[in-house]
MARSE-530298 format. One line per field, with one value per residue: x negated, y, z negated of N, C-alpha, C in turn; residue in three letters. Coordinates in steps of 0.05 Angstrom, whole numbers. Layout:
BEGIN
n.X = X:...
n.Y = Y:...
n.Z = Z:...
ca.X = X:...
ca.Y = Y:...
ca.Z = Z:...
c.X = X:...
c.Y = Y:...
c.Z = Z:...
rolo = ALA:...
# end
This chain:
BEGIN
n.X = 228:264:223:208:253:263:218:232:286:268:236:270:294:260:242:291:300:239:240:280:262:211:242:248:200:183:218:218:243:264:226:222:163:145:144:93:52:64:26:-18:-20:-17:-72:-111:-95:-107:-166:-179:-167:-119:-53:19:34:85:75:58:74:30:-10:-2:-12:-74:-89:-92:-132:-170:-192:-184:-238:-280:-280:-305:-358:-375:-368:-397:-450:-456:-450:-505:-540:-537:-572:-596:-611:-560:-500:-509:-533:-539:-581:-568:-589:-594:-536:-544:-543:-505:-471:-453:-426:-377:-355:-333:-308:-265:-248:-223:-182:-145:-151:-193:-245:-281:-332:-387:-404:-376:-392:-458:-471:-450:-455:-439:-415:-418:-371:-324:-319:-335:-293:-253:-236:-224:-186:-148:-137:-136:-76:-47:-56:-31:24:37:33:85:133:122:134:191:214:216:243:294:315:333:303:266:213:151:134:76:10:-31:0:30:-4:-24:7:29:-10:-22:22:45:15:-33:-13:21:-24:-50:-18:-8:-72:-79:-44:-73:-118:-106:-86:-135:-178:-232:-256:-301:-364:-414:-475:-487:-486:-518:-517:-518:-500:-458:-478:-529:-560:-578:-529:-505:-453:-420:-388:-358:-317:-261:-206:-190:-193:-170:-114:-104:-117:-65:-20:-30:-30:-82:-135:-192:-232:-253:-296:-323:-294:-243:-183:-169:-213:-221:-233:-206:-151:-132:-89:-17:16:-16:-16:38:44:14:38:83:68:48:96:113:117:124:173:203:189:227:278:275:275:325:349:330:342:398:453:453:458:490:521:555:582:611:644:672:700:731:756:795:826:858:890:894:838:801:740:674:622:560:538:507:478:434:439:428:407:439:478:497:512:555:586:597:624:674:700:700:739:789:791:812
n.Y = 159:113:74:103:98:49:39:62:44:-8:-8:20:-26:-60:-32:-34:-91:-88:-51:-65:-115:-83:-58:-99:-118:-74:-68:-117:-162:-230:-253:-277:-298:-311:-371:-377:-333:-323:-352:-340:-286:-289:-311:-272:-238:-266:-265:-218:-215:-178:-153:-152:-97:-46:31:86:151:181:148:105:146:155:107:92:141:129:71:83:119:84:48:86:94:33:45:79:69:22:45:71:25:-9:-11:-66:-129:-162:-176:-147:-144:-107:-70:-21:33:62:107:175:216:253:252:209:207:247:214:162:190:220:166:142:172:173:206:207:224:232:234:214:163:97:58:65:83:50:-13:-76:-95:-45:-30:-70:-77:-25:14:-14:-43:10:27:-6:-7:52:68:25:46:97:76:48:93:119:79:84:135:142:98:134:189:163:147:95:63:33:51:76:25:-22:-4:-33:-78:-62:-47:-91:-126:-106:-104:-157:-176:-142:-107:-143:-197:-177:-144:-188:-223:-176:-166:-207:-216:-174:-195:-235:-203:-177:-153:-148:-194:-203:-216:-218:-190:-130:-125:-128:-109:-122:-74:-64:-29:-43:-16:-18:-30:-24:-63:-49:-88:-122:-134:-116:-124:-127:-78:-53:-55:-52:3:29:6:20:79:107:149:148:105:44:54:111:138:121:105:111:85:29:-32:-18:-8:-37:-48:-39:-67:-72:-17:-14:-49:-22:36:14:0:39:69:35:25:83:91:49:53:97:75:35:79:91:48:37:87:78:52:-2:-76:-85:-54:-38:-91:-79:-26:-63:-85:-55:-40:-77:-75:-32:18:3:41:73:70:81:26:39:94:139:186:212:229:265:254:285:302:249:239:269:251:200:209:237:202:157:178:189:133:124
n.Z = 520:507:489:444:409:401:369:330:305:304:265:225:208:191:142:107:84:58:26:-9:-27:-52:-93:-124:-148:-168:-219:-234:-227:-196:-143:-68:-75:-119:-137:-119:-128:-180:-207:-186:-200:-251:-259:-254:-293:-336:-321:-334:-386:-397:-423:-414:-437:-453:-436:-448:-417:-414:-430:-388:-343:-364:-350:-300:-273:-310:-294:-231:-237:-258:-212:-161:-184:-184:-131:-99:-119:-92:-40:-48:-46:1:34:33:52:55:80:124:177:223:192:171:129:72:46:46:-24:-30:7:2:-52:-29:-1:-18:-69:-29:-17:-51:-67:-29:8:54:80:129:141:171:226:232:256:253:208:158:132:137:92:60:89:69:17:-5:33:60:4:-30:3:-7:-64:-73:-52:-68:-130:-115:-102:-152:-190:-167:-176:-230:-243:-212:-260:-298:-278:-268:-316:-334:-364:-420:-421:-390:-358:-348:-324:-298:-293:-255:-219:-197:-177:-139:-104:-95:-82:-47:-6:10:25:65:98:112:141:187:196:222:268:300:303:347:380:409:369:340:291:250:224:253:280:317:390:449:517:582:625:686:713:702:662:586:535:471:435:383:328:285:218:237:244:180:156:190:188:129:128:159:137:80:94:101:123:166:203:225:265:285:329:307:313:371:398:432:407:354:378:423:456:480:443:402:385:370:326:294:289:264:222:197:183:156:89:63:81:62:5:-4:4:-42:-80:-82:-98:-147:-180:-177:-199:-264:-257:-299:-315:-263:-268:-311:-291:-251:-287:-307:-263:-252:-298:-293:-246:-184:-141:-86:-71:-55:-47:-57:-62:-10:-15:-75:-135:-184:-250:-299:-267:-257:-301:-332:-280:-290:-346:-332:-292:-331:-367:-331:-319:-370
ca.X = 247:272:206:206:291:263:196:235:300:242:217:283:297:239:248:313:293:225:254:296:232:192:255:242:173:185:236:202:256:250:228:210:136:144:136:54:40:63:-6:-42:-14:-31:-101:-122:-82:-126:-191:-186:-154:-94:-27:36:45:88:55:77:70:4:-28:-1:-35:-95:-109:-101:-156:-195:-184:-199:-250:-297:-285:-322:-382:-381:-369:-425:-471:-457:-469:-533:-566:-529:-595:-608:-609:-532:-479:-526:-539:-555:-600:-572:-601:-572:-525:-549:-523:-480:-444:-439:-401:-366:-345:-323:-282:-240:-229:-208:-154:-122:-148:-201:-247:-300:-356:-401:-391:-370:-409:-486:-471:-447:-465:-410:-419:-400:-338:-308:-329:-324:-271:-230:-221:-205:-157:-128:-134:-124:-46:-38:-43:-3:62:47:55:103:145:132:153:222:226:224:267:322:328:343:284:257:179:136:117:44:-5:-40:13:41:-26:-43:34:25:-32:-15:58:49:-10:-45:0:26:-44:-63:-2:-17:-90:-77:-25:-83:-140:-90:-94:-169:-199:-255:-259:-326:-392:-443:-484:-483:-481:-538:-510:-533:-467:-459:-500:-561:-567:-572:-506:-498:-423:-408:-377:-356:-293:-250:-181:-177:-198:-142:-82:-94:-107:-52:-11:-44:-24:-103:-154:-224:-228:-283:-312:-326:-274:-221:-153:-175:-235:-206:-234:-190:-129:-136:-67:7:33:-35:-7:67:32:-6:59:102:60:39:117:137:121:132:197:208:192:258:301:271:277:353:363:332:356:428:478:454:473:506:547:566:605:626:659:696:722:750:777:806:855:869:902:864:824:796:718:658:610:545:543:488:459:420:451:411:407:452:504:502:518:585:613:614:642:694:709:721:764:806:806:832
ca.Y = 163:92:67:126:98:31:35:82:22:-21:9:16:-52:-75:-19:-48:-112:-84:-29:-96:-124:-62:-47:-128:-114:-59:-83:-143:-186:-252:-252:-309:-300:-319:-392:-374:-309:-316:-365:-322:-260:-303:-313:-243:-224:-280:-261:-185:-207:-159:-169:-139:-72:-17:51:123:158:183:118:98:164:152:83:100:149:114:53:91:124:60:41:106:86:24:47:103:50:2:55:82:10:-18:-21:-93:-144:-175:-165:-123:-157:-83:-69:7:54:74:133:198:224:281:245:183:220:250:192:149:205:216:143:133:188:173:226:183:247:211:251:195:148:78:34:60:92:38:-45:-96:-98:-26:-33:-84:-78:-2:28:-39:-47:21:31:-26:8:79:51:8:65:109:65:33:121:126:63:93:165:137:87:161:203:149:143:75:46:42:68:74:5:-22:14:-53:-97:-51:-45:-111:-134:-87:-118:-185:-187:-126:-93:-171:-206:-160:-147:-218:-215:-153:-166:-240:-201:-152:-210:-247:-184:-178:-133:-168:-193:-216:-214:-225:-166:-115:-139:-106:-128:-101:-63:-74:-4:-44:2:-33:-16:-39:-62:-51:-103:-128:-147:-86:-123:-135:-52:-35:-57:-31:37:40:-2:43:108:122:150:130:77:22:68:144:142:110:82:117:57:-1:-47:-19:-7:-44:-51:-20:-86:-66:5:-16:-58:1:54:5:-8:74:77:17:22:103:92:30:63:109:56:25:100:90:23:41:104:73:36:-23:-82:-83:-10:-49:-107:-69:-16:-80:-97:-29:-27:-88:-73:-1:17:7:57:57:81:70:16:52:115:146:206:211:245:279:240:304:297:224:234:281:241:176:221:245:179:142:197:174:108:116
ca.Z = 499:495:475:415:395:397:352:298:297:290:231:202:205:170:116:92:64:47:1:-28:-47:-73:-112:-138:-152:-194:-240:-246:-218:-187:-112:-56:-69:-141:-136:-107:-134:-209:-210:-180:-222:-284:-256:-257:-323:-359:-329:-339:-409:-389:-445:-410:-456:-447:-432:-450:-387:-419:-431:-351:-323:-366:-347:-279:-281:-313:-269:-209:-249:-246:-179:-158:-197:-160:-99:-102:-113:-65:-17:-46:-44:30:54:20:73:50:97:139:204:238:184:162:112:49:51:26:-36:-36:33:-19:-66:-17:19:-45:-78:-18:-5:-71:-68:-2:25:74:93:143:152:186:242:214:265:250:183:142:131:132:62:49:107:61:-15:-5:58:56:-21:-36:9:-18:-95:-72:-42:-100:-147:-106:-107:-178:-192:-159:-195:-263:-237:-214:-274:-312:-265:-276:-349:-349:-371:-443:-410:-360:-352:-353:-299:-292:-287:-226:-192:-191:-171:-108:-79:-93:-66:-20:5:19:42:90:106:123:175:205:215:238:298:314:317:362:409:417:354:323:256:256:204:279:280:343:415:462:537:604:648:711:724:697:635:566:516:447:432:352:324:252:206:236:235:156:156:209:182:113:139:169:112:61:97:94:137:169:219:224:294:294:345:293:334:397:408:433:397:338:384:439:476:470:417:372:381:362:309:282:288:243:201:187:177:131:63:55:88:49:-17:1:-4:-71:-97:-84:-112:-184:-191:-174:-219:-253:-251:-320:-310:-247:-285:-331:-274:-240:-297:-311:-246:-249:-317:-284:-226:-156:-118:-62:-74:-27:-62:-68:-52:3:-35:-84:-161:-207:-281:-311:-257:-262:-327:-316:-260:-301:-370:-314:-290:-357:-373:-308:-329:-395
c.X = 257:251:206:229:278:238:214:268:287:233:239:298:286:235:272:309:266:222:266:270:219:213:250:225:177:202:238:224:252:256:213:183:132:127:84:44:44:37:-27:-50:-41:-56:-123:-119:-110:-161:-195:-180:-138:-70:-15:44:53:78:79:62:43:-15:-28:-22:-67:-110:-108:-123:-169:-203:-192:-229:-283:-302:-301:-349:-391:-381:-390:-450:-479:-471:-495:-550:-553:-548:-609:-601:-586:-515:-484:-537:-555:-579:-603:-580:-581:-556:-528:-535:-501:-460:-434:-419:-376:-345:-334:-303:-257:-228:-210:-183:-136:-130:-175:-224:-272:-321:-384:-390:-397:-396:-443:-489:-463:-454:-438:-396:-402:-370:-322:-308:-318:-299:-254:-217:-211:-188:-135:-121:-128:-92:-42:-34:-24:17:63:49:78:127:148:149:183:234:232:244:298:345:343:326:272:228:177:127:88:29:-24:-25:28:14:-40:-16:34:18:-31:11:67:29:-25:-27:9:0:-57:-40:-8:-46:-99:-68:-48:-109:-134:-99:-120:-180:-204:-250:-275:-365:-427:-447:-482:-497:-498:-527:-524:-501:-480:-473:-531:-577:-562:-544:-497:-466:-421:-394:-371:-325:-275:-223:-173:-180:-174:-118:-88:-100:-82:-23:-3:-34:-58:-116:-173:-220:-259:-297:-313:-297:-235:-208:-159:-201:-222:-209:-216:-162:-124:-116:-37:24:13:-26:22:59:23:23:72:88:50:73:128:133:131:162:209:219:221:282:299:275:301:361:355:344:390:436:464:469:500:525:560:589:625:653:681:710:739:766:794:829:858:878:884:863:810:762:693:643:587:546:516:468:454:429:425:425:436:482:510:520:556:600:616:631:671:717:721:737:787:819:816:814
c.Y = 136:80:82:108:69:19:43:55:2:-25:1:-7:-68:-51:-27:-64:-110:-70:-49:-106:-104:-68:-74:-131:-99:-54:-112:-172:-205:-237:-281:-314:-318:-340:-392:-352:-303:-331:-348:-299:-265:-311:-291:-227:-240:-273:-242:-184:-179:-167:-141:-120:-52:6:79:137:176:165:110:127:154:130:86:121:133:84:64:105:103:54:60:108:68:23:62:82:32:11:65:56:-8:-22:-53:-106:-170:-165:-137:-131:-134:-65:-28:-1:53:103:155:212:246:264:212:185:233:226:170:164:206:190:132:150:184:193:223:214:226:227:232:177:119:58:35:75:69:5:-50:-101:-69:-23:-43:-77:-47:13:2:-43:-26:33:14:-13:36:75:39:25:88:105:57:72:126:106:79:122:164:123:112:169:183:152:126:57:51:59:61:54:-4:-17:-21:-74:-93:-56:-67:-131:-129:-102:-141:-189:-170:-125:-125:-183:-199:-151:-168:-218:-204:-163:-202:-232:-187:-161:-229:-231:-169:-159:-152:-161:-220:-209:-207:-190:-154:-122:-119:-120:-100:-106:-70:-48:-9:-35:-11:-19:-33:-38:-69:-77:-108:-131:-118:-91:-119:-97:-36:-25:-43:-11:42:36:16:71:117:134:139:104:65:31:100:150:136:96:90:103:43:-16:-47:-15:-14:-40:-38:-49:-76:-41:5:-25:-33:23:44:2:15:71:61:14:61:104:74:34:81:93:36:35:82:72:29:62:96:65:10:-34:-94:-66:-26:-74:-91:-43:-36:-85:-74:-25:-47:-92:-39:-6:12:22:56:73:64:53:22:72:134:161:195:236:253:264:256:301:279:225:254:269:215:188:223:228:158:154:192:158:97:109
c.Z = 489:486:441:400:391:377:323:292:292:259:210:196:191:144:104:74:49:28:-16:-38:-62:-97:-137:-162:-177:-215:-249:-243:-191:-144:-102:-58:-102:-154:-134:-127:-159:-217:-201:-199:-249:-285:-263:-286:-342:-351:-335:-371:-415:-410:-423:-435:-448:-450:-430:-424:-390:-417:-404:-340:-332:-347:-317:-265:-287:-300:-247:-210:-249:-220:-170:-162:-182:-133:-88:-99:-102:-45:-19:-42:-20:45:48:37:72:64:114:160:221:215:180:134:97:55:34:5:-42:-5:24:-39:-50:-5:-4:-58:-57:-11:-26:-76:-38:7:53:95:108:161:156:213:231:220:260:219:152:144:129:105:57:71:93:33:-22:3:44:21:-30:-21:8:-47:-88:-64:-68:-120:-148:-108:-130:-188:-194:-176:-218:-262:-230:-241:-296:-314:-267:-296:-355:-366:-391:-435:-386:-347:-354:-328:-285:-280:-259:-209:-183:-179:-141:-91:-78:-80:-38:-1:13:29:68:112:123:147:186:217:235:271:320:322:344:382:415:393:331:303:262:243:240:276:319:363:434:493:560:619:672:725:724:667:608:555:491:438:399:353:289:245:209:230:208:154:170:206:152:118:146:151:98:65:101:121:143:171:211:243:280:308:334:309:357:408:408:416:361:343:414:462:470:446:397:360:368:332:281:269:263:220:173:171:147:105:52:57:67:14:-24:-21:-39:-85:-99:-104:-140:-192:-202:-200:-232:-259:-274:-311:-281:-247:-296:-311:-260:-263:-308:-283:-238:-265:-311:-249:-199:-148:-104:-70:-50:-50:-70:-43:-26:-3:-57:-109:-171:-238:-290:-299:-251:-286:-336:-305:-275:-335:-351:-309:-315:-360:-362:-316:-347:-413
rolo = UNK:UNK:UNK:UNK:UNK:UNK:UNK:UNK:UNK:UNK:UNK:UNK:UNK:UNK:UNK:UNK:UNK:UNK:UNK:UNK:UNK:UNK:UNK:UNK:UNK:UNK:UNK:UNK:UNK:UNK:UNK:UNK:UNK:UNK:UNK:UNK:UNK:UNK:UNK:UNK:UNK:UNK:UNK:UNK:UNK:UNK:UNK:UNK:UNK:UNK:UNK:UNK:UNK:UNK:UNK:UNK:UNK:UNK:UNK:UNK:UNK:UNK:UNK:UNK:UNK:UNK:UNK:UNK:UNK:UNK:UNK:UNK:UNK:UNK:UNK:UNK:UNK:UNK:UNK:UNK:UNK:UNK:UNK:UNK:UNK:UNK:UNK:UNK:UNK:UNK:UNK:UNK:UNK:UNK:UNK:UNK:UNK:UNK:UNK:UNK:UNK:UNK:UNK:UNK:UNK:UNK:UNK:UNK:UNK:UNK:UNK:UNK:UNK:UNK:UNK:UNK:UNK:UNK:UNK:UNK:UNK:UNK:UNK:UNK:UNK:UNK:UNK:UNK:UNK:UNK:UNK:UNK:UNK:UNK:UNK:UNK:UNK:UNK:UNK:UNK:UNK:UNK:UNK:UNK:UNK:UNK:UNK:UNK:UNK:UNK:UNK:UNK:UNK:UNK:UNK:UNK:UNK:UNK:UNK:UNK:UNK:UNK:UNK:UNK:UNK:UNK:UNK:UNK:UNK:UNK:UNK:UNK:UNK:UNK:UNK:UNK:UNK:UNK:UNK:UNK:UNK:UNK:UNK:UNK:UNK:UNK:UNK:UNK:UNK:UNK:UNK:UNK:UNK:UNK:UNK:UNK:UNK:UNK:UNK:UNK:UNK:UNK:UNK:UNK:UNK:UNK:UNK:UNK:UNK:UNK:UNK:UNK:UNK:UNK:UNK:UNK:UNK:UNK:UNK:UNK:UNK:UNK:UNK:UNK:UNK:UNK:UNK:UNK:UNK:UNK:UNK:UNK:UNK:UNK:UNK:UNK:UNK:UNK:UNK:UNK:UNK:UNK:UNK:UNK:UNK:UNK:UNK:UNK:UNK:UNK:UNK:UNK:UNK:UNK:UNK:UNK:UNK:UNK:UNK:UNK:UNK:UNK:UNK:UNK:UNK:UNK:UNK:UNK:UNK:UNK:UNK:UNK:UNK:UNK:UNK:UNK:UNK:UNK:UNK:UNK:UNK:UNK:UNK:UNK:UNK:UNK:UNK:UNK:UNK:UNK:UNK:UNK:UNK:UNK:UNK:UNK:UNK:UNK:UNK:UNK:UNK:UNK:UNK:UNK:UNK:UNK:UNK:UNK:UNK:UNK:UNK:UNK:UNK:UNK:UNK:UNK:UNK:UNK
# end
């Protein structure tokens, strides 16, 4: 039990300030990454020839579709030609097509269905290019969604924002970074991240046994990041080598937990007050009488009865 009270205070410890950042993120105000990552930003904007343009919440769904829409194409094809002797050390086969389509659609929806086993079914090449990137782009379009769906539900925001400019914000300030920590923590505690092809050793029974191997940390942590499915083994987190010890497992737990939870708290902060209506309230309550009010409030209003309790309130204050 105290292990359980002390993973989930954990969690919500590092959901606090990480909900402070999303909420950053997606109102496009300044954060500590700024200084690094507005060069980077501006690297990607200029080679994709990207212009920051607002998007009617048609134009944002489209382009997200069609954005994931591509990736699919290449990812399909990666796996049908994996048998080319690039980042193929064990020297698999291409993957048949209907479990290529298969296996590409669900990774690109988060839904991670893994009808193969990782270690003799796929090349290092499709582990990373394929599994590893879109569960970096399937996540990324999930929360840059999710952003425009609250910047909606608010009704403070002239639109939806640009689908690009969120999904490429994500993974640069979130989803990577956080990534590169995590799987730095989880190479620290023994799970390979490693291109050498598969390990043939003789046990101490005498009997040969080939030990998988390959780049499983950068795969670990965003799975688990990501929210996604489908490990780098057959066996997923129950093979050591992708969950080796009880810190890879604490590792792993927090890391399932902290951006869904996280997102919570980012809801809160946009929906809330900003920080205009928030001036403008002190200084109404500073030429009216004092009351005693809590400073933001816990729940969560509805637009309509937002819109009531501050008619209500001016009324109050004259």
């Amino acid at each position: 039990m105290l292990q359980i009270i002390f993973v989930l205070a954990v969690a919500i410890l590092l959901m606090i300030p990480t909900g402070k950042y999303l909420y950053h993120i997606a109102t496009d105000q300044k954060t500590f990454a700024d200084p690094v990552m507005d060069k980077f930003d501006g690297f990607i904007y200029k080679l994709v020839a990207m212009k920051k343009q607002p998007m009617t919440w048609k134009k944002y769904a489209l382009s997200l579709v069609l954005t994931n829409a591509v990736m699919v194409f290449i990812g399909y094809l990666i796996l049908r030609i994996q048998e080319i002797p690039f980042l193929n050390p064990n020297h698999i086969g291409a993957m048949e097509q209907s479990l290529s389509f298969n296996t590409v659609i669900s990774f690109i929806t988060n839904t991670n269905l893994q009808n193969y086993s990782g270690e003799s079914a796929l090349s290092y090449m499709s582990q990373m290019i394929v599994i590893t990137f879109m569960m970096f782009t399937s996540a990324a379009s999930g929360f840059a969604a999710s952003m425009a769906f609250i910047r909606g539900l608010s009704g403070k925001y002239k639109d939806m924002g640009n689908f690009y400019y969120d999904f490429v914000r994500v993974i640069t300030r979130v989803l990577l970074p956080f990534s590169i920590i995590g799987a730095l923590l989880l190479i620290s505690q023994g799970v390979p991240q490693t291109l050498v092809h598969n390990l043939t050793i003789t046990t101490l029974e005498g009997k040969m046994q080939d030990i998988a191997l390959g780049p499983v940390a950068a795969l670990e942590i965003i799975k688990h990041l990501g929210t996604n499915g489908g490990g780098f083994f057959a066996a997923n987190s129950a093979m050591p080598f992708e969950n080796p010890n009880i810190i890879t497992n604490i590792i792993e737990m927090l890391s399932m937990m902290l951006l869904p939870g996280s997102i919570l708290f980012a809801f809160g902060y946009m929906v809330s007050d900003s920080h205009q209506e928030n001036k403008l309230l002190n200084s109404q309550l500073k030429s009216k009488k004092k009351i005693f009010l809590r400073k933001r409030g816990s729940t969560i209003i509805y637009r309509d009865e937002c819109f009531i309790f501050n008619r209500a309130y001016n009324n109050y204050l004259g």
